[in-house]
Backbone as ProteinMPNN parsed JSONL, in Angstrom:
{"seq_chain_A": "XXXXXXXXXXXXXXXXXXXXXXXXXXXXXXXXXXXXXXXXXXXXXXXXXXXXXXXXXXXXXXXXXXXXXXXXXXXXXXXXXXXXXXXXXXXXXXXXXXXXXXXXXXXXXXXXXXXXXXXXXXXXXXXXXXXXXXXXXXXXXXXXXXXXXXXXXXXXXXXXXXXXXXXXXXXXXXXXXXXXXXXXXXXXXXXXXXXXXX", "coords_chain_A": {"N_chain_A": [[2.536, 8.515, -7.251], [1.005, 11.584, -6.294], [1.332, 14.908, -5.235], [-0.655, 16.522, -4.621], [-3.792, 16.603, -6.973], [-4.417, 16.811, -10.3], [-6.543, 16.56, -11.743], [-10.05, 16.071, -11.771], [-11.278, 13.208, -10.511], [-12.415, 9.868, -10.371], [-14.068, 8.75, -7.611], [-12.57, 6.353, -4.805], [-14.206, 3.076, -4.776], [-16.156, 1.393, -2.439], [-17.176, -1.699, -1.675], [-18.384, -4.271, 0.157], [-17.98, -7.514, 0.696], [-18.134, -11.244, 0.004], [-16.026, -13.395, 0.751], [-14.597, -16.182, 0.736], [-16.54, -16.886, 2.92], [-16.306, -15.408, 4.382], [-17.191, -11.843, 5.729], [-15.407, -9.032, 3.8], [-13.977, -6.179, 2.71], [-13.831, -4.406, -0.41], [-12.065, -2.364, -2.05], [-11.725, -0.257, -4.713], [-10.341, 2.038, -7.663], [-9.456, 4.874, -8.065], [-7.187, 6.89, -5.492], [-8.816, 9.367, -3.976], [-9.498, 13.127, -2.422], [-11.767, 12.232, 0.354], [-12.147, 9.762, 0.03], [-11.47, 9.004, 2.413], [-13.036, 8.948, 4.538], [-15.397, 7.724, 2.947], [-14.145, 5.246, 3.56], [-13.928, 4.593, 5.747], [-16.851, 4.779, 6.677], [-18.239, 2.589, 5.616], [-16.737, 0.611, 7.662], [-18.052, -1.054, 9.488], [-20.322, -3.228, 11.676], [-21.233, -5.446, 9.942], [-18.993, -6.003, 8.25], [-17.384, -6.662, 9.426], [-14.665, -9.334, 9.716], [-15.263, -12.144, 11.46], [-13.339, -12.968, 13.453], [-12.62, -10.66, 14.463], [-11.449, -8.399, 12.941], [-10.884, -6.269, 10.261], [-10.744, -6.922, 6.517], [-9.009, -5.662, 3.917], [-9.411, -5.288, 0.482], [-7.236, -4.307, -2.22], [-7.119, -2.532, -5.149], [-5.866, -0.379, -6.692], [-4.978, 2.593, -8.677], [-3.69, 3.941, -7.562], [-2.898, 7.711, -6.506], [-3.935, 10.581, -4.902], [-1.685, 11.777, -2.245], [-1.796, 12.677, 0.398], [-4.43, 12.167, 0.626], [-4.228, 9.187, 0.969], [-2.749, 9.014, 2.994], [-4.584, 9.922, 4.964], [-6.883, 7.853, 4.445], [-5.127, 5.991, 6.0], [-4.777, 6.824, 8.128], [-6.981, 5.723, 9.263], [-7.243, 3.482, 8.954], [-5.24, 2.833, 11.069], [-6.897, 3.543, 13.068], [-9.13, 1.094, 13.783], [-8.408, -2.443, 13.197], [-7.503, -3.15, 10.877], [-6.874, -5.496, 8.416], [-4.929, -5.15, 4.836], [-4.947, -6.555, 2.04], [-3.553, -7.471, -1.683], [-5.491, -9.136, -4.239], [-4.922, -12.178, -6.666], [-4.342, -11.025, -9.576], [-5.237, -8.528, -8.814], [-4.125, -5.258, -8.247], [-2.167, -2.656, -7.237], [-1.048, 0.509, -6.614], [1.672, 2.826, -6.267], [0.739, 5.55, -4.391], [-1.421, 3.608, -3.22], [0.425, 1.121, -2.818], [2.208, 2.083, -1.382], [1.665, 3.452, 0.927], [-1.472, 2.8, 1.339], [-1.576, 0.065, 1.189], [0.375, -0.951, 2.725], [-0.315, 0.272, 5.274], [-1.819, -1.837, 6.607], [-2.533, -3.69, 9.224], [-2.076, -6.415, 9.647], [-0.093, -6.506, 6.095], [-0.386, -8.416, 2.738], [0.342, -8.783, -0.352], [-0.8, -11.105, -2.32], [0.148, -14.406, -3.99], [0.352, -14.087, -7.561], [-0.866, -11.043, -7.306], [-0.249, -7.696, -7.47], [2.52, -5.485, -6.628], [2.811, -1.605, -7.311], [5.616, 0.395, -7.594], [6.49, 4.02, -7.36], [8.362, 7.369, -6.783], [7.511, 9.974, -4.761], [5.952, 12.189, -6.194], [5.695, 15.949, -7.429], [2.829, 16.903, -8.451], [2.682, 19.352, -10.218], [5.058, 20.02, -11.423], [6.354, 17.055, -11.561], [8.468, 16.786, -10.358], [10.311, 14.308, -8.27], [10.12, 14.238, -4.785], [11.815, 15.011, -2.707], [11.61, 14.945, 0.394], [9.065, 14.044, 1.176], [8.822, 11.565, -0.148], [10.296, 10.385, 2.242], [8.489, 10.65, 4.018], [6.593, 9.027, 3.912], [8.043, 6.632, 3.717], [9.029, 6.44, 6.258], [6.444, 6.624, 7.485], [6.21, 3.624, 6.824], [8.086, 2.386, 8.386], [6.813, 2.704, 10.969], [4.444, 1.423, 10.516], [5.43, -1.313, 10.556], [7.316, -1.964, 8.437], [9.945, -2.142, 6.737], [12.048, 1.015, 6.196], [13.808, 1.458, 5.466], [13.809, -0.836, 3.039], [10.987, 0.538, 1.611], [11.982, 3.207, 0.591], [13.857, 2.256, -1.308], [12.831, 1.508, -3.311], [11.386, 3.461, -3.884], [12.975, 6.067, -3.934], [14.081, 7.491, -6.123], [13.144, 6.884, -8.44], [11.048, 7.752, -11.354], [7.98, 9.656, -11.851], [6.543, 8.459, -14.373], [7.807, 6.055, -14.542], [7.565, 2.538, -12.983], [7.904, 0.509, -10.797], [7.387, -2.976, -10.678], [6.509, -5.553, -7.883], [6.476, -8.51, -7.219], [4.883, -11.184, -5.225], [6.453, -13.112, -3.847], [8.747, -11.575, -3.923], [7.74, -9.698, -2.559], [7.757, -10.645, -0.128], [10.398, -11.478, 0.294], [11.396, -8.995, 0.294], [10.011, -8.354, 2.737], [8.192, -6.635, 2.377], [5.233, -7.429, 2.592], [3.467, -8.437, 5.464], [3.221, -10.803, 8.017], [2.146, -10.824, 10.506], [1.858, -8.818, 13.643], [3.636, -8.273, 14.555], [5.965, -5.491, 16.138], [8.776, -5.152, 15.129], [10.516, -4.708, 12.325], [10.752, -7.245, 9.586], [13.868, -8.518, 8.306], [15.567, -7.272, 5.143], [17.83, -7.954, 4.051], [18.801, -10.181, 3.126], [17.465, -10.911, 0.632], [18.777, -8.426, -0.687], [21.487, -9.095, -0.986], [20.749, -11.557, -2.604], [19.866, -10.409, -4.438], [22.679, -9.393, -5.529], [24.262, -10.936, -5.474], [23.146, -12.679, -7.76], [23.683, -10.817, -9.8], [26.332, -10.469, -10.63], [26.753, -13.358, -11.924]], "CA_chain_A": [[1.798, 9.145, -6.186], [1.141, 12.75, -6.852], [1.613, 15.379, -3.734], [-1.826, 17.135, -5.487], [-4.422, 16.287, -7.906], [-4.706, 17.838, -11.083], [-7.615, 16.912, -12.561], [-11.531, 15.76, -10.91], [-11.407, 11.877, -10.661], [-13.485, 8.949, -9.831], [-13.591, 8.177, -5.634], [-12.805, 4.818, -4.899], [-15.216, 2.695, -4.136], [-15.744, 0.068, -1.316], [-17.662, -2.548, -1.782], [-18.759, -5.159, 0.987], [-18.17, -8.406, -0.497], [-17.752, -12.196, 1.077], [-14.599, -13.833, 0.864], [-13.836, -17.675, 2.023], [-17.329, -17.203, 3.649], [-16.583, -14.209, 5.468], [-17.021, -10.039, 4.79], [-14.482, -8.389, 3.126], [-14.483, -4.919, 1.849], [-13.214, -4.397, -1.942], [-11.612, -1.313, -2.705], [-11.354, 0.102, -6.291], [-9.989, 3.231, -8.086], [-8.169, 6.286, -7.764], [-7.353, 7.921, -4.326], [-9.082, 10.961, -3.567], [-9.532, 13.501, -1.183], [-13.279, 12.076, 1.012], [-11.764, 8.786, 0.24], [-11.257, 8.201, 4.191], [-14.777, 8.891, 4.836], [-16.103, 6.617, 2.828], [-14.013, 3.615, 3.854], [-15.25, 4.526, 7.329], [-18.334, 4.76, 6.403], [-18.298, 1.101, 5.458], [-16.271, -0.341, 8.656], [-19.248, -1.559, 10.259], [-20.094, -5.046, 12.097], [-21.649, -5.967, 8.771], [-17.911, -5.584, 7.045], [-16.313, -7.188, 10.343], [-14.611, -10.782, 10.193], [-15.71, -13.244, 12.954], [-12.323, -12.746, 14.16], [-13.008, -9.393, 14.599], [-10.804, -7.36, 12.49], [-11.635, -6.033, 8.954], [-10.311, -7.543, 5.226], [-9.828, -4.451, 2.625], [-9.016, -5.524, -0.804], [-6.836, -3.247, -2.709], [-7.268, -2.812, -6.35], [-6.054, 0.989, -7.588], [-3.657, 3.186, -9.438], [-2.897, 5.232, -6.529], [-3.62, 9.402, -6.245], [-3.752, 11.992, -4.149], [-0.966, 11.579, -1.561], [-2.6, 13.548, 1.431], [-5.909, 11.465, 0.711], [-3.518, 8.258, 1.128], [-2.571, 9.483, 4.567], [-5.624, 10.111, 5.568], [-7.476, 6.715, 4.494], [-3.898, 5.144, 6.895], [-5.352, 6.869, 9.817], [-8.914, 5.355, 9.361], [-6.741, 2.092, 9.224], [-4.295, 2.596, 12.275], [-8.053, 3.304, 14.127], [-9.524, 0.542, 13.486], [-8.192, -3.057, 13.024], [-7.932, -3.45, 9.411], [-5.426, -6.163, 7.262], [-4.823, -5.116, 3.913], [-4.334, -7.276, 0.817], [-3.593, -7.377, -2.916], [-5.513, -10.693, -4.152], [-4.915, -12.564, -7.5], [-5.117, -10.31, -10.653], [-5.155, -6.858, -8.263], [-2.531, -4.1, -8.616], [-1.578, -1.429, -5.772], [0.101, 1.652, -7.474], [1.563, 4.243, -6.416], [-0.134, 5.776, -3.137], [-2.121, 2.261, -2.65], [1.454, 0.263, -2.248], [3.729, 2.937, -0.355], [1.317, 4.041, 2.033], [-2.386, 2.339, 1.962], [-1.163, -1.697, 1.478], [1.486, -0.25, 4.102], [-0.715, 0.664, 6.612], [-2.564, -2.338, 7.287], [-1.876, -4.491, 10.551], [-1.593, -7.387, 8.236], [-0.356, -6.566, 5.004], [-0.139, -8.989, 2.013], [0.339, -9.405, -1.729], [-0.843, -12.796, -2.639], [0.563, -15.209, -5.633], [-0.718, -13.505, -8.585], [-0.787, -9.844, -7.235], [1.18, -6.892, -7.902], [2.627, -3.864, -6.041], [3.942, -0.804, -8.482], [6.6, 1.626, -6.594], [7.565, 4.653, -7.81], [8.852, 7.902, -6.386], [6.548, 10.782, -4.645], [6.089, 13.426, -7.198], [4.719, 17.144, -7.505], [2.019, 16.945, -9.939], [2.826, 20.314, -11.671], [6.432, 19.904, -12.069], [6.81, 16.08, -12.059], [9.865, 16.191, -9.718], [10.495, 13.184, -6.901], [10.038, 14.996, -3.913], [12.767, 14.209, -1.267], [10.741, 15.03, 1.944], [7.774, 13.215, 0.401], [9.587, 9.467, 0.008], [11.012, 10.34, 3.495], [7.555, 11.218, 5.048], [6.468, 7.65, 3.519], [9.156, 5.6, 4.28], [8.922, 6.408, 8.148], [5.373, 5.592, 7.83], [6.198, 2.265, 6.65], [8.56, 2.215, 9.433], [5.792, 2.783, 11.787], [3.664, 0.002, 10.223], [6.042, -2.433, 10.766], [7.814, -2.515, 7.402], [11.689, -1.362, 6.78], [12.34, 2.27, 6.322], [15.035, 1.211, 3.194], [12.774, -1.273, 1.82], [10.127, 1.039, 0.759], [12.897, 3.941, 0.235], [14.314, 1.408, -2.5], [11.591, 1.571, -4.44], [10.739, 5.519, -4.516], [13.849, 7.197, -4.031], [15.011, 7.984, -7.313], [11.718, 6.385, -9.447], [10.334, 9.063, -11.614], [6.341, 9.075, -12.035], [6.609, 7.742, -15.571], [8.13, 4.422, -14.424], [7.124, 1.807, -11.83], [8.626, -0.745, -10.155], [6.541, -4.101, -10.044], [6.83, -6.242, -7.046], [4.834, -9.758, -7.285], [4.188, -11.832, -3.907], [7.273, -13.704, -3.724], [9.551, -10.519, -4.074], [7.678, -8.87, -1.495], [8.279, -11.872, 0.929], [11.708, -11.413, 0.074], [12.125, -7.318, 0.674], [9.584, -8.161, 4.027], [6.99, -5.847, 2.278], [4.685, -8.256, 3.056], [3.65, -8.369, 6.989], [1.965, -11.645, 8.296], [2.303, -10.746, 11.847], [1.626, -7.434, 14.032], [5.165, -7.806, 15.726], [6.483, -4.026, 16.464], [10.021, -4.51, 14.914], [10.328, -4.876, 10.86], [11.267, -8.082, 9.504], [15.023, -8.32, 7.869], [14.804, -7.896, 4.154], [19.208, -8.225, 3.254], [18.761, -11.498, 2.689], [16.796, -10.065, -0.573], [19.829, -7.533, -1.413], [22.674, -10.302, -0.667], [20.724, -12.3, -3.366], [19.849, -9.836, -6.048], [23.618, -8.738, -5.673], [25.009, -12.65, -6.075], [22.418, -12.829, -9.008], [24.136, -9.592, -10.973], [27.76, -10.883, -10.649], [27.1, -14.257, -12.145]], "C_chain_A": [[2.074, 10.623, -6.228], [0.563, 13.47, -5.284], [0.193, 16.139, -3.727], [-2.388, 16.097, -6.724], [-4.872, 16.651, -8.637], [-5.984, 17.959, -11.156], [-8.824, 16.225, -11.846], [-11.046, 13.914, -11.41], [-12.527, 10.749, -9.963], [-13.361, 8.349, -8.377], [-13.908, 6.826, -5.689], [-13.882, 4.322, -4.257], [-15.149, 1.546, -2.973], [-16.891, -0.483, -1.043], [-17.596, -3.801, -0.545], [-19.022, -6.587, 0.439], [-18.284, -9.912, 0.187], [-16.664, -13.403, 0.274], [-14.673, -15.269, 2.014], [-15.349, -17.699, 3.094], [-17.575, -16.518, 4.769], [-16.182, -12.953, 4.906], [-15.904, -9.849, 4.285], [-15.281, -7.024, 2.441], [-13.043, -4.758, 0.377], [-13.12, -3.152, -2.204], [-10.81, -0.755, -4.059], [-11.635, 1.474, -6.657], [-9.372, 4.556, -7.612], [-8.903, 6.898, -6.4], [-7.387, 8.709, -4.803], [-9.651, 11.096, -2.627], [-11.682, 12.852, -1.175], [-12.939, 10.608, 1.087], [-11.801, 8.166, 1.884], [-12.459, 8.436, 4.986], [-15.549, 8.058, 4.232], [-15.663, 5.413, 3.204], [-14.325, 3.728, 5.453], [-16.148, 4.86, 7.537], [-18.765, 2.947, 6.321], [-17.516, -0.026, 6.562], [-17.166, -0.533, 9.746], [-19.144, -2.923, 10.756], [-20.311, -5.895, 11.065], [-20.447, -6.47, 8.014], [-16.826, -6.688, 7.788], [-16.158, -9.207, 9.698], [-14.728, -11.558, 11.54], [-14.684, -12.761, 13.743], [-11.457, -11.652, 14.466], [-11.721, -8.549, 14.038], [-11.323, -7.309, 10.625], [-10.697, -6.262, 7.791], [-10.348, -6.231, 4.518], [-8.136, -5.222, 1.831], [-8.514, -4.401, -1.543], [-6.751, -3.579, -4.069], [-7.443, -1.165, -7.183], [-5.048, 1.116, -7.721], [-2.704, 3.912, -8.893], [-3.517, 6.358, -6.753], [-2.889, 9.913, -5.194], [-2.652, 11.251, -2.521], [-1.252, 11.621, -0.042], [-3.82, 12.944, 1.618], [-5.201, 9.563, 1.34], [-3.415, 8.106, 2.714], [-3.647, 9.339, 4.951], [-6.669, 8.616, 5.816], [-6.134, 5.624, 6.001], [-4.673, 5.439, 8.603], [-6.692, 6.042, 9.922], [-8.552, 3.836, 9.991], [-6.357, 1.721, 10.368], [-5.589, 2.867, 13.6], [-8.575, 2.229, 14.461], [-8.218, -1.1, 13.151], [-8.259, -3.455, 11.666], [-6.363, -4.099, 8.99], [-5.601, -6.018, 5.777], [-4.192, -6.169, 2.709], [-4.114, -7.263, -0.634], [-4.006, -8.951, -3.141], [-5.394, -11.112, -5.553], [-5.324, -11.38, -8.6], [-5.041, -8.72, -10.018], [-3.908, -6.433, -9.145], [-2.752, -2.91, -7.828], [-0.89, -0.893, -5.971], [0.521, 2.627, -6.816], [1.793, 4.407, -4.716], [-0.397, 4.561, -2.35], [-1.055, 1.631, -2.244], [2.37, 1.097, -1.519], [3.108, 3.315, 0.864], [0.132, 3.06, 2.165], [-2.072, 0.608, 2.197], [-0.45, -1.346, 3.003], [1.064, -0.187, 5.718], [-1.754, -0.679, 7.206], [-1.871, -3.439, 8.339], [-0.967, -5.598, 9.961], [-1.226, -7.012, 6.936], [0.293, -7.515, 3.828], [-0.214, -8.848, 0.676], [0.393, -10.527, -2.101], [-0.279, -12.488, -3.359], [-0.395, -14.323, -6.573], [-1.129, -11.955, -8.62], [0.156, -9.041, -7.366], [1.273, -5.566, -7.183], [3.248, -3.344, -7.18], [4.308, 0.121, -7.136], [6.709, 2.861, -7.648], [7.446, 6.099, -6.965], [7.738, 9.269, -5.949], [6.834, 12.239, -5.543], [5.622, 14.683, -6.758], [3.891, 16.87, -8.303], [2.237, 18.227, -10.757], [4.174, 20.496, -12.154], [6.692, 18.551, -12.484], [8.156, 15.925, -11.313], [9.615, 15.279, -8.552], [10.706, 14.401, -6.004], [10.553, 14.413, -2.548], [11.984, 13.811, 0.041], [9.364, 13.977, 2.453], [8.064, 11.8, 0.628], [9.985, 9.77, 1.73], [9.815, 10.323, 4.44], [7.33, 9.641, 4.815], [7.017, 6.362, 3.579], [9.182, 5.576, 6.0], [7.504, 5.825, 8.398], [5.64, 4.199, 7.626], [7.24, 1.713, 7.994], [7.525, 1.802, 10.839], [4.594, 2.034, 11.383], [4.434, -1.584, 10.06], [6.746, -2.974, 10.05], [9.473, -1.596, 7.423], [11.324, -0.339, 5.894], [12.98, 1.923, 4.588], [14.21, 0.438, 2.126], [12.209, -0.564, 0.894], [11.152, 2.072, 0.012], [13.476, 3.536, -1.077], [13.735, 1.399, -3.428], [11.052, 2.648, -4.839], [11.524, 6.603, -4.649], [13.96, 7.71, -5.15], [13.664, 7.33, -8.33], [10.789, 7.466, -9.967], [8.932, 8.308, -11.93], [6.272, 8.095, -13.024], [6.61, 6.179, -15.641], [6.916, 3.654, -13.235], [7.717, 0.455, -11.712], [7.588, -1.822, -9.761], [7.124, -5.035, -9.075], [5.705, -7.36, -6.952], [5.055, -10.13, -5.171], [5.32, -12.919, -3.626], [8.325, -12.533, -3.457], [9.105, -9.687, -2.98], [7.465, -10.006, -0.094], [9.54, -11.345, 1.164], [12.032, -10.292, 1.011], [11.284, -6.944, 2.001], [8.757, -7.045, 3.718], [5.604, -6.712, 2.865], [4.702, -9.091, 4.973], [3.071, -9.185, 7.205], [2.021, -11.196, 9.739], [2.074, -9.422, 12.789], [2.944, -7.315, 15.105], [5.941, -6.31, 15.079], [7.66, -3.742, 15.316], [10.144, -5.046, 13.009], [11.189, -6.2, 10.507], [12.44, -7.876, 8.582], [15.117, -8.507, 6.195], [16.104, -7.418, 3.269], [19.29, -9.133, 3.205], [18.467, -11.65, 1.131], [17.917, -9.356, -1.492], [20.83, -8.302, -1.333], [22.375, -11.143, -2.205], [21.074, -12.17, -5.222], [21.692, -9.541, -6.45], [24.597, -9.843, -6.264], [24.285, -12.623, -7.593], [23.257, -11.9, -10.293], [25.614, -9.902, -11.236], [28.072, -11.824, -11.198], [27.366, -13.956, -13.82]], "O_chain_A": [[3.248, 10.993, -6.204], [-0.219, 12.973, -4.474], [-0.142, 16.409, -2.574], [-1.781, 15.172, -7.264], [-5.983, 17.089, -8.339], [-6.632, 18.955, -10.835], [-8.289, 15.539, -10.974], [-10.577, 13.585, -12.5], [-13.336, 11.041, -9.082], [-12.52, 7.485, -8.125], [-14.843, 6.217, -6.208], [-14.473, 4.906, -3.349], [-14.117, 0.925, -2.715], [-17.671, 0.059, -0.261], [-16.459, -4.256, -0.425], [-20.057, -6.867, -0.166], [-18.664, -9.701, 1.338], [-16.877, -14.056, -0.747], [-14.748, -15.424, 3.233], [-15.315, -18.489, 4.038], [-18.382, -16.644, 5.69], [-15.325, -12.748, 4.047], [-15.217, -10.866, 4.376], [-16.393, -6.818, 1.956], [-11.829, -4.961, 0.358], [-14.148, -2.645, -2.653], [-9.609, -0.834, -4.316], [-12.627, 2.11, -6.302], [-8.844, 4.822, -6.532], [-10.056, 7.216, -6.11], [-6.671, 9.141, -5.707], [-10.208, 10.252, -1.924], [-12.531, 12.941, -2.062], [-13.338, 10.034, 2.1], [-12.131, 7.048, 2.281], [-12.63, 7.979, 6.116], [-16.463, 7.56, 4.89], [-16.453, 4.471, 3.263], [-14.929, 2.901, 6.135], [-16.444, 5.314, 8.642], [-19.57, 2.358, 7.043], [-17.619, -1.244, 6.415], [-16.911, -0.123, 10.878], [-18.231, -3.695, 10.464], [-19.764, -6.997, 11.06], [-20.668, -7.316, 7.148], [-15.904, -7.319, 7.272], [-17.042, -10.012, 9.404], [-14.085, -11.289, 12.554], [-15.001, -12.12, 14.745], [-10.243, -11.564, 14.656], [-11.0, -8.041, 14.897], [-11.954, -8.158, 9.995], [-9.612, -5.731, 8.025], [-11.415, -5.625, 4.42], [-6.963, -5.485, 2.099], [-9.267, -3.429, -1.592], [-6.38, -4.711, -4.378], [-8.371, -0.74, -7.871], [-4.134, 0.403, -7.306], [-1.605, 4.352, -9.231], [-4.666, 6.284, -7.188], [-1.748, 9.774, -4.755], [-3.065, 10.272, -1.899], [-0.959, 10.668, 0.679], [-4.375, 13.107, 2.705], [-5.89, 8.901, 2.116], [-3.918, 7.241, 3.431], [-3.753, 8.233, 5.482], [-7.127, 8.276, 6.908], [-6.549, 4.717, 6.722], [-4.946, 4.778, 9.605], [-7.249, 5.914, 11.013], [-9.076, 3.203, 10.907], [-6.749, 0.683, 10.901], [-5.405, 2.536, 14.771], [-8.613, 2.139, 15.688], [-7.078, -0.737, 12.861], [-9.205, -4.175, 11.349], [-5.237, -3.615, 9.109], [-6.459, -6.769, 5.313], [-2.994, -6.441, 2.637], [-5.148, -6.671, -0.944], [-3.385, -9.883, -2.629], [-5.919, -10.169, -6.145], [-6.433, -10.849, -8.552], [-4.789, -7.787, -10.782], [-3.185, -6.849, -10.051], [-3.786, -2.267, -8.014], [0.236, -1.315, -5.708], [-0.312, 3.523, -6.685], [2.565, 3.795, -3.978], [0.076, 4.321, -1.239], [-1.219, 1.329, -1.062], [3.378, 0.565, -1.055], [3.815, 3.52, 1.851], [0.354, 2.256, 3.071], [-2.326, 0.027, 3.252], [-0.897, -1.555, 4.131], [1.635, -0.415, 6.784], [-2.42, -0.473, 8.221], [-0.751, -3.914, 8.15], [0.252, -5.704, 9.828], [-2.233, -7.165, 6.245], [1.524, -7.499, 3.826], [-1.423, -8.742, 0.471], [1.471, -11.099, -2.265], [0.049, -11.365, -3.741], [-1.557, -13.976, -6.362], [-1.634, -11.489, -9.641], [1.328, -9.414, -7.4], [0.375, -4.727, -7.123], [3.967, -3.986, -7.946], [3.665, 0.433, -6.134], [7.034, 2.576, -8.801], [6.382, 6.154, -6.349], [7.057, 9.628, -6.909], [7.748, 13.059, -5.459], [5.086, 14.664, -5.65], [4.466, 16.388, -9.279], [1.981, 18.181, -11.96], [4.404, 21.083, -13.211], [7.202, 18.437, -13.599], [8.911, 15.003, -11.623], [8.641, 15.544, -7.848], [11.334, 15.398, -6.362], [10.033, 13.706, -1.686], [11.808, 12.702, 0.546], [8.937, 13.463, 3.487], [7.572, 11.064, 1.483], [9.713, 8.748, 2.36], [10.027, 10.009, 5.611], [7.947, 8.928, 5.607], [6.466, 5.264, 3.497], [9.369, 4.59, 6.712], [7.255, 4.901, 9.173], [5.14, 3.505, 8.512], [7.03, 0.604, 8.485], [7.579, 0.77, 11.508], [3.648, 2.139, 12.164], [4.013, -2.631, 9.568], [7.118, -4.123, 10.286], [9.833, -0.625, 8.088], [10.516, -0.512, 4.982], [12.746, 2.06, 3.387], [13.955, 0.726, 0.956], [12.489, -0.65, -0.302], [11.248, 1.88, -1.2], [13.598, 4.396, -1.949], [14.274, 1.254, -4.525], [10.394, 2.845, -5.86], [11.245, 7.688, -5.157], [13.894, 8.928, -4.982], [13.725, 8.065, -9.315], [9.932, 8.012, -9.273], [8.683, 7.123, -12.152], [5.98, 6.941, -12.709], [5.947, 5.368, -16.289], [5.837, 4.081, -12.823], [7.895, -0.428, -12.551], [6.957, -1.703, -8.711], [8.27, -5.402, -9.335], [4.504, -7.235, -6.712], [5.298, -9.369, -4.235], [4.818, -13.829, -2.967], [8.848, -12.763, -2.366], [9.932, -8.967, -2.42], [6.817, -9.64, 0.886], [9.769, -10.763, 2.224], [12.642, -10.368, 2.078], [11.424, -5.841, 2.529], [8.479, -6.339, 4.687], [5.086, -6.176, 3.844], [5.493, -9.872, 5.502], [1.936, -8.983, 6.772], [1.287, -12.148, 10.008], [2.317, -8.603, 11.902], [3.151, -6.571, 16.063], [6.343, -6.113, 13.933], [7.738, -2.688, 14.685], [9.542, -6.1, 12.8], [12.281, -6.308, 11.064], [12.195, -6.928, 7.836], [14.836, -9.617, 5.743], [15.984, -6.785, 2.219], [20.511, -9.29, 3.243], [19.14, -12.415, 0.44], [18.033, -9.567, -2.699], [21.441, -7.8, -2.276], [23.32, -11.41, -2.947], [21.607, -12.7, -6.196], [21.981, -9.483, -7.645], [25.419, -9.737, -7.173], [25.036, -12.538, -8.564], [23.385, -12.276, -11.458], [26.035, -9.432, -12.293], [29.282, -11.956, -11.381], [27.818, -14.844, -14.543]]}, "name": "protein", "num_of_chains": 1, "seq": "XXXXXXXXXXXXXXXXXXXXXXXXXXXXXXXXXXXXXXXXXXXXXXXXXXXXXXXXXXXXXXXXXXXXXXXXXXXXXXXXXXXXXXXXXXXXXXXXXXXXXXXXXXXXXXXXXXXXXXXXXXXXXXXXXXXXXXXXXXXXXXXXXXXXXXXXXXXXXXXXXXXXXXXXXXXXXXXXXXXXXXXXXXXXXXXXXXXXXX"}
């Protein structure tokens, strides 16, 4: 997740799709800035589930950091549960902040979050303030502060940390519920830590 965007890229798109027999919106490709205008452009009654809140499918590499933010507010307006479904992948931006921000958010079986650390784009350094601004949001969406922190502190762009749908059960990335307080996710670090000792 880059704090800038070097070079002109393709705006994701969002697609209106039907799912299980009800809307869903399908979001694909690189955040950029207008990004949060078009996905509220598309949160219409047309987009709505019966049970009145809105489905967005996540399926990008991540981007622009500041465009990330911005699509979160569209979210925290609006009733929207975010998911990664079979085969997706949520990089970057998309898993630290937009998966992050939805009421609901999930990574099915078969999906994948990547982590890694908020960069500059013209130097390439992890940017302390950056993971810290991002990590409180996830705080404030209902997910642990250290969790996400775990995954971007120290993670240079280059890499990425995959997290499937079992693993983010585990570390309580994964929100089924809209309760206020973040679910407990040292049960997770207790295990991996028994696991490395044997």
């Amino acid at each position: 997740m880059a704090l800038t965007t070097v070079a002109a890229a393709n705006a994701m798109t969002f697609e209106v799709v039907m799912l299980n027999e009800e809307p869903a919106i399908r979001a694909r490709g690189e955040i950029i800035l207008g990004d949060a205008t078009r996905l509220k452009a598309v949160l219409t009654p047309r987009a709505k589930h019966s049970y009145g809140y809105f489905t967005l499918i996540l399926d990008s590499p991540g981007g622009n950091v500041a465009s990330a933010f911005e699509i979160s507010r569209v979210i925290d307006a609006h009733y929207v549960n975010t998911y990664v479904e079979p085969g997706g992948k949520c990089i970057s931006a998309c898993a630290a902040i937009v998966f992050i921000a939805g009421r609901e958010h999930i990574n099915v079986p078969g999906g994948l979050l990547g982590f890694h650390g908020c960069y500059n784009s013209g130097t390439k350094r992890i940017e302390p303030m950056c993971n810290d601004d991002i990590s409180k949001h996830a705080f404030a969406h209902g997910t642990s502060y250290g969790a996400v922190m775990a995954f971007i502190e120290k993670i240079p762009h280059n890499q990425i940390i995959w997290i499937n749908s079992q693993q983010a059960d585990c570390w309580a990335l994964n929100r089924y519920d809209i309760s206020p307080k973040p679910a407990n996710y040292m049960k997770c670090v207790f295990d991996m830590v028994k696991e490395m000792n044997r």
